[in-house]
C-alpha positions as CSV (number, residue, x, y, z in Angstrom):
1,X,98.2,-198.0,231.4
2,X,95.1,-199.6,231.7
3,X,91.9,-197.3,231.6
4,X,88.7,-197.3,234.3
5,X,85.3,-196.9,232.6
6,X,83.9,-193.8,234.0
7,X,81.9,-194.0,237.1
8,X,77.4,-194.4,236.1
9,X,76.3,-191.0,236.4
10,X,74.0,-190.9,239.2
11,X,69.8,-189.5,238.1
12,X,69.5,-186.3,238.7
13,X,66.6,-186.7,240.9
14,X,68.3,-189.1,243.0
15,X,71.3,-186.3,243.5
16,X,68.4,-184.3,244.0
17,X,67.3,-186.4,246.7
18,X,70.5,-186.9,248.1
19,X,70.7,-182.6,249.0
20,X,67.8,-182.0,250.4
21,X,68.8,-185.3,253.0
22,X,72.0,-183.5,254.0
23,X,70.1,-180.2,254.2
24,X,67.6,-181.9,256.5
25,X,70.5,-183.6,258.6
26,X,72.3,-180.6,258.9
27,X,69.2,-178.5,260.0
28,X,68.4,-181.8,263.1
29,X,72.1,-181.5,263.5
30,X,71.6,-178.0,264.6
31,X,68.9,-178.8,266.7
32,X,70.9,-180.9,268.7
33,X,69.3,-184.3,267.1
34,X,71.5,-187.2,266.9
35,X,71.6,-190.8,264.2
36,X,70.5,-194.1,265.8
37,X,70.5,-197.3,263.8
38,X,66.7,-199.0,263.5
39,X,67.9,-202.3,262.7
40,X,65.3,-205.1,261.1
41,X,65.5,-208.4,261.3
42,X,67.8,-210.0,259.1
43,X,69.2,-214.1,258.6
44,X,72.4,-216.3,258.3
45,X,73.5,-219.5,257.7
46,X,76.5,-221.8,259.0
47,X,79.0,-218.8,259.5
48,X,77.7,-215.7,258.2
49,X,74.7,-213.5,259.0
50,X,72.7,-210.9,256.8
51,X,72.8,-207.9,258.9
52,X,70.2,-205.1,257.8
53,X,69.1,-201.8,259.0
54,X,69.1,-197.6,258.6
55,X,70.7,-195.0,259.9
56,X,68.3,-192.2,260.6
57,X,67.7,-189.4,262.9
58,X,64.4,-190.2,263.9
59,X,61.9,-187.6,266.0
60,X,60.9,-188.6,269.4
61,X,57.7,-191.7,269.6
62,X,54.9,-190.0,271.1
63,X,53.7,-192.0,274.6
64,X,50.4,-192.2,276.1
65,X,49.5,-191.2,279.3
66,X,50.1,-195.4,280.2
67,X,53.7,-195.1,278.7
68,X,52.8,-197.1,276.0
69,X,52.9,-196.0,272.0
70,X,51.0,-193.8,270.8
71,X,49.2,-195.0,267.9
72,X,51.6,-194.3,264.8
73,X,50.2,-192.9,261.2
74,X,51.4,-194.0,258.2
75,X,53.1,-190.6,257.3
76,X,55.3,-190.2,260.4
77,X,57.0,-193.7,259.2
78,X,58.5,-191.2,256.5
79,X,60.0,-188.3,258.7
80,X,63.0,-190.0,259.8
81,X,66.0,-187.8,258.3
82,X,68.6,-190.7,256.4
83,X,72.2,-190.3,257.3
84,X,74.3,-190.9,254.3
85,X,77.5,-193.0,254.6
86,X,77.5,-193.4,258.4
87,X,80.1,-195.4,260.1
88,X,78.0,-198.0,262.0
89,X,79.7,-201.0,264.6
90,X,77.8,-204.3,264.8
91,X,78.8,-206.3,268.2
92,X,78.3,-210.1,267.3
93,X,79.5,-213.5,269.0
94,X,83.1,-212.3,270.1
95,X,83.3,-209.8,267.0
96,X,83.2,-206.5,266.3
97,X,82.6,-204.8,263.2
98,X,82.9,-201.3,261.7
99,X,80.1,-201.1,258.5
100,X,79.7,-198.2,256.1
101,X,75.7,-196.9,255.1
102,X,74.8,-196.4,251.8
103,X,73.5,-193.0,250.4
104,X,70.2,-193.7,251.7
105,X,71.4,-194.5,255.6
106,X,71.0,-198.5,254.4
107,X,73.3,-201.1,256.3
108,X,73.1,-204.4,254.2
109,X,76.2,-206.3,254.7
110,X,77.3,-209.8,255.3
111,X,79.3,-210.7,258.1
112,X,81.7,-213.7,259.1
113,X,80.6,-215.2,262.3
114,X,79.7,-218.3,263.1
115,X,76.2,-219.0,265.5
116,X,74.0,-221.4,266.6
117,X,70.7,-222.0,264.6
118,X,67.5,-220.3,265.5
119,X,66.7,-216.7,266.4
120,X,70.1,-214.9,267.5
121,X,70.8,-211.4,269.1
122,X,73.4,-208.9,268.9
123,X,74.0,-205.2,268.9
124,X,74.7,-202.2,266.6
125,X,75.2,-198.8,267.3
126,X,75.8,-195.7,265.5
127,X,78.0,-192.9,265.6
128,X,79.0,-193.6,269.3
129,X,75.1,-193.4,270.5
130,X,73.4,-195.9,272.7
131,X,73.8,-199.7,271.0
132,X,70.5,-200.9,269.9
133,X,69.6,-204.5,269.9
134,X,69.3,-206.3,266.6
135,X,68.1,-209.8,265.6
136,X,68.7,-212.5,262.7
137,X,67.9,-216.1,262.3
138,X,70.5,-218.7,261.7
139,X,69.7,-220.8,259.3
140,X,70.8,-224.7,260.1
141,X,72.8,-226.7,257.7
142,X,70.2,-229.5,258.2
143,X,67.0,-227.4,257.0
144,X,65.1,-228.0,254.3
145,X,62.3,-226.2,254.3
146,X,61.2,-222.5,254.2
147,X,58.9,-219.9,253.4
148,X,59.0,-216.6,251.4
149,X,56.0,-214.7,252.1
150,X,54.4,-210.6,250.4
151,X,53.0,-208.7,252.7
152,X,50.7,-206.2,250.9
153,X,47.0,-207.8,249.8
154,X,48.7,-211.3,251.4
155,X,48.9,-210.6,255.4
156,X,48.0,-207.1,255.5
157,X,44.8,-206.2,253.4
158,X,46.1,-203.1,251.5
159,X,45.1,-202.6,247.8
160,X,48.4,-201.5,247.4
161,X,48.5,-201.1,243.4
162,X,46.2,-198.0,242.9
163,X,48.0,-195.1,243.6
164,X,45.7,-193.0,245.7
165,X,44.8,-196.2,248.0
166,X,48.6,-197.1,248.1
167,X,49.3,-193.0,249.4
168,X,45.9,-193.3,251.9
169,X,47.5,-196.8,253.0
170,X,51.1,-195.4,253.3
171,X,51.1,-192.4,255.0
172,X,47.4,-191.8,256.5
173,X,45.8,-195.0,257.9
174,X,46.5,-195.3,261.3
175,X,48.3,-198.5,261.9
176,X,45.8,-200.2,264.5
177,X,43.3,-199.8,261.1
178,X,45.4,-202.0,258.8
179,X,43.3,-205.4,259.0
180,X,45.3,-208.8,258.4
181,X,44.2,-211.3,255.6
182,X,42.2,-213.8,257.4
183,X,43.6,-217.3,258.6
184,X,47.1,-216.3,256.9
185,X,48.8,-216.1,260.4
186,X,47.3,-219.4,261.3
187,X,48.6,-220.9,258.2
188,X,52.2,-219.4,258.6
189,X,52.2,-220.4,262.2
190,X,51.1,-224.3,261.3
191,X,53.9,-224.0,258.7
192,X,56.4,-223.4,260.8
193,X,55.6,-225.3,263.3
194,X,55.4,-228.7,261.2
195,X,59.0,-227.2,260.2
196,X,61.1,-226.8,263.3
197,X,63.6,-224.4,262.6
198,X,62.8,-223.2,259.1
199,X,63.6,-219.3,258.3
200,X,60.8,-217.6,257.9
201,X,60.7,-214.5,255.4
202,X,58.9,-211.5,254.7
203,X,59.5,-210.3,250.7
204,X,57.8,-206.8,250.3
205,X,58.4,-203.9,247.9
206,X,57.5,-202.0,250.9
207,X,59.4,-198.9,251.9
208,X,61.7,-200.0,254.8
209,X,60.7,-196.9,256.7
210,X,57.9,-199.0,257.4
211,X,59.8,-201.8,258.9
212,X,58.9,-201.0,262.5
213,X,55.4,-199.9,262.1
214,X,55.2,-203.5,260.0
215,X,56.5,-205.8,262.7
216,X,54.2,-204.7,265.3
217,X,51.3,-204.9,262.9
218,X,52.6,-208.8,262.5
219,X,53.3,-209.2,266.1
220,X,49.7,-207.8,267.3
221,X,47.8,-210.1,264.4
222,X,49.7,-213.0,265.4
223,X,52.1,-213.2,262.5
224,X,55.1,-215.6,263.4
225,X,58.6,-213.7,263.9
226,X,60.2,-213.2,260.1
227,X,63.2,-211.8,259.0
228,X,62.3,-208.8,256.7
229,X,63.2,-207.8,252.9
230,X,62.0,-204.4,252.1
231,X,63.3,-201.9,249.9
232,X,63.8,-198.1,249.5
233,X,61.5,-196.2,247.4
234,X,63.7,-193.8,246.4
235,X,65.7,-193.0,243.1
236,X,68.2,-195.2,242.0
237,X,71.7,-193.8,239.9
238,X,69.6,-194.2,236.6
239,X,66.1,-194.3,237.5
240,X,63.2,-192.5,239.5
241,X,62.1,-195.4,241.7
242,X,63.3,-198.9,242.3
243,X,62.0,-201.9,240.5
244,X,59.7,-203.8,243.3
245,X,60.0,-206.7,240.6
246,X,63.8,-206.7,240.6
247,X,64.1,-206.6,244.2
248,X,62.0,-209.5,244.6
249,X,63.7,-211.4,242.1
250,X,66.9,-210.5,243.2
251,X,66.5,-211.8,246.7
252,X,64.7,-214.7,245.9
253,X,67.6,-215.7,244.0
254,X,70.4,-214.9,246.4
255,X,68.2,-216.8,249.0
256,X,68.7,-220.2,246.2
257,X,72.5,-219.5,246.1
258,X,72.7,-219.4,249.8
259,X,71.0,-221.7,251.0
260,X,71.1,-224.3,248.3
261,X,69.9,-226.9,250.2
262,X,66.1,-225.0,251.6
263,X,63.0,-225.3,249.1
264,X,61.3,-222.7,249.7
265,X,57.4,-221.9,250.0
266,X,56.4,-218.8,248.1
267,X,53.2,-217.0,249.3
268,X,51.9,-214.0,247.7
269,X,48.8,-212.8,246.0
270,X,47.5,-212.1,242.4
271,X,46.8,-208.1,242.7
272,X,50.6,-207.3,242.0
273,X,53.2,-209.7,240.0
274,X,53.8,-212.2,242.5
275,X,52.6,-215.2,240.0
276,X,54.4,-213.9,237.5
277,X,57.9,-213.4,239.5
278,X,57.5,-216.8,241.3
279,X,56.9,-218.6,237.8
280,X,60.3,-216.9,236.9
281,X,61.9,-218.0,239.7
282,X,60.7,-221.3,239.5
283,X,62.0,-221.8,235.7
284,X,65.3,-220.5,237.2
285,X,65.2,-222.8,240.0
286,X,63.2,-225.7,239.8
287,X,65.0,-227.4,243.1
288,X,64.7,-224.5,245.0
289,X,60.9,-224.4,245.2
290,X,58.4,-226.2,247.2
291,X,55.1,-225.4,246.5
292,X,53.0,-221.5,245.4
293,X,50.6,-220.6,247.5
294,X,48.9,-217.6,245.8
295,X,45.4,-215.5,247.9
296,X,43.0,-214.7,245.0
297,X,41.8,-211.1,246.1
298,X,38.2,-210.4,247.1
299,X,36.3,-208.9,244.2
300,X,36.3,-205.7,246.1
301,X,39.6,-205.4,246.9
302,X,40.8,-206.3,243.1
303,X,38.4,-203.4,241.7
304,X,40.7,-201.3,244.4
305,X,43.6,-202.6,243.0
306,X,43.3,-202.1,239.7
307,X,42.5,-205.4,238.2
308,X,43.9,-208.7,239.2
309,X,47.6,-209.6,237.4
310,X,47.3,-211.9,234.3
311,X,47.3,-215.6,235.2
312,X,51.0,-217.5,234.9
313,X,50.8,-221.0,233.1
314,X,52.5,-223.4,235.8
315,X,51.1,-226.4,234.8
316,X,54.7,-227.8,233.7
317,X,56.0,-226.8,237.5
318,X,56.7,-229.7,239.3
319,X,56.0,-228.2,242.4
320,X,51.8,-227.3,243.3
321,X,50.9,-224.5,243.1
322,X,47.4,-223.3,245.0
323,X,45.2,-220.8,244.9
324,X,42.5,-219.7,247.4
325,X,40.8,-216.5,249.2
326,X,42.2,-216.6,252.4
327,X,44.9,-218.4,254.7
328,X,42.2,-221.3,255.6
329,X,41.7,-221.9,251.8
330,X,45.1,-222.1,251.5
331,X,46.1,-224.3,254.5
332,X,43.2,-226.7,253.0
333,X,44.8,-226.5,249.5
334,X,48.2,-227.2,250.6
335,X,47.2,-230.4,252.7
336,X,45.6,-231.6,249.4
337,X,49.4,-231.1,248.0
338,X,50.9,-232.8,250.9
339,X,52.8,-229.6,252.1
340,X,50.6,-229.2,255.1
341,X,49.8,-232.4,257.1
């Protein structure tokens, strides 16, 4: 009889982490609080789509006198409650689905259905509450072209790196205080716009708690409509936190094995390790690339930062690679290159 290697025994802080969720549940629960599903925007291709979102119990958004929203701080991004393992049913085409969470309330799953191209909409709902509407962007088989772009110190000026900034940044600054990068929603929208129909894609190591607070930042600053790749900050079965590297790396290469056909523009900055993981990826796969667009940061904000990352020799790349202190830089740099017309 064959044998089963034993199951990877899961961090202690993460099983840690994983108690004091279900005793924060169970204490809502009590309350009379109920799990919704905050969805975020996720992608597809010729019969499939990426769905993505969390299962949370959230507490109620604070209104102004108007009835808008009240002005959100970075902290209350973080007091949703994860529900672990919640059954979760996605409503798409003439489909229905019934998805599982992971421990942390995460829905990432791939589903067979077959749309048309451009930005699609569908529902999911949770635990037999309200259905929420979700989004994705179908990919066409006929694209060519797209573009990966960071979010932290490359459309929102954060100075992520140190720690204390990265904590003021996270959970104190009010959200209408984050500033944008200048000219970088200009030269996103001008992208896509020479591009009809190419995804657009937002790569942070971000937390995805703060996936809402994050789309209308990019919706108020002009940012064109992205699907989003963030990733929990929380313990893994063998480690404390996740690996922002890895999880850039490993969706930048699941994005060249499903869409084979798309080179990809890769925008980022040189305060974290964005040169260095897009000269990986480019090594890895050459055809899948069309061109690095790196924002140098302002003196002032690389002291903030730490230091800027060690420079990445790319002079074998075939692809250009620019470098420049703001989107108009950029957008010049890349008409030079013949990327931008």
């Amino acid at each position: 009889m064959a044998s089963h290697p034993p199951a990877p025994r899961i961090h202690w802080f993460a099983r840690l982490e994983h108690r004091l969720h279900v005793w924060r549940e169970g204490r809502a629960r009590r309350r009379g609080r109920t799990a919704t599903v905050v969805p975020f925007p996720g992608y597809g291709g010729p019969g499939w789509v990426r769905v993505v979102g969390r299962v949370l119990i959230v507490p109620p958004q604070r209104r102004t006198k108007s009835g808008e929203l009240a002005s959100v701080r970075g902290w209350r991004s973080f007091v949703g409650i994860p529900v672990s393992f919640a059954k979760v049913t996605v409503r798409i085409g003439d489909t229905t689905h019934d998805l599982i969470a992971d421990r942390g309330g995460v829905v990432d799953a791939v589903i067979d259905v077959r749309l048309e191209p451009g930005w699609q909409s569908f529902t999911v709902e949770a635990e037999g509450q309200e259905p929420v509407t979700a989004t994705c962007f179908v990919v066409a088989e006929t694209t060519d072209f797209g573009v990966v772009c960071d979010v932290d110190d490359t459309v929102m000026v954060t100075a992520l790196p140190r720690p204390f900034v990265a904590a003021w940044n996270s959970f104190v600054v009010d959200e209408h205080a984050r500033l944008p990068v200048p000219g970088m929603a200009v030269l996103l929208d001008q992208l896509l716009h020479q591009h009809p129909g190419a995804p657009m894609v937002y790569l942070s190591t971000g937390a995805w708690n703060v996936a809402p607070t994050l789309r209308r930042f990019l919706s108020r600053h002009l940012f064109p409509n992205g699907s989003m790749l963030l990733t929990d900050w929380g313990p893994t079965h063998d480690r404390w936190f996740r690996s922002g590297r890895e999880h850039k790396l490993t969706n930048l290469r699941r994005l060249a094995e499903e869409f084979p056909q798309v080179r990809w523009l890769l925008v980022g900055d040189d305060g974290q390790h964005d040169e260095s993981i897009y000269s990986e990826f480019m090594d890895e796969h050459p055809d899948s690339v069309a061109g690095v667009a790196i924002r140098r940061l302002l003196p002032a904000e690389a002291v903030l930062a730490g230091g800027r990352a060690g420079t990445e020799p790319h002079s074998a790349h075939a692809a250009p690679w620019v470098s420049a202190e703001d989107g108009a830089g950029l957008r010049d740099l890349l008409g030079e290159a013949g990327i931008l017309r």
